[in-house]
C-alpha positions, 0 to 999 in steps of 0.5 A: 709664059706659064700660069705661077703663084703670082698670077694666081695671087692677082686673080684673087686680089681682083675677083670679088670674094675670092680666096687662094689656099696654096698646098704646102709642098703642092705640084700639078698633082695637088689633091695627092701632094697633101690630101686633107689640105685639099679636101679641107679646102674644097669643103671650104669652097663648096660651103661658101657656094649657094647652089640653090634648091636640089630641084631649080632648073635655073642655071645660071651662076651660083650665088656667092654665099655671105658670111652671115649665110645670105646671099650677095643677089 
C-alpha cells in the first residue's frame, strides 16, 4: 500500500499543530506542478518554526512557534 492524500489528512488531524496544503494539480514533482503554491507554503512553515538564535549549539527539536509569536516550550 502507497502513502495517499487520506494518510496525509490523518497525519495532520493527529500531530499537534500541523497543517496540510495540498498543491492544486500537485504530482511527485509538487514545487514545479504550481511553484508559488509551493514557495507560499514553505514560507508559511518556516515563519511558524522557532529555530532559536543563529549561534545555539542546542540541537535539538525547533520549537513550534504560537500564533502570538511565543513558543509552546
Amino acid at each position: 500500500m502507497g502513502f495517499s492524500r487520506r494518510h496525509c489528512e490523518k497525519l495532520a488531524r493527529e500531530i499537534p499543530g500541523a497543517s496540510l496544503r495540498v498543491v492544486p494539480g500537485g504530482g511527485h514533482a509538487s514545487n514545479l506542478d504550481d511553484p508559488e503554491f509551493y514557495s507560499d507554503a514553505i514560507t508559511e512553515l518556516l515563519q511558524r518554526v522557532d529555530f532559536g538564535p543563529a549561534d545555539a549549539t542546542d540541537s535539538s527539536t525547533p520549537k513550534q512557534a504560537t500564533a502570538d509569536g511565543g513558543d509552546e516550550s
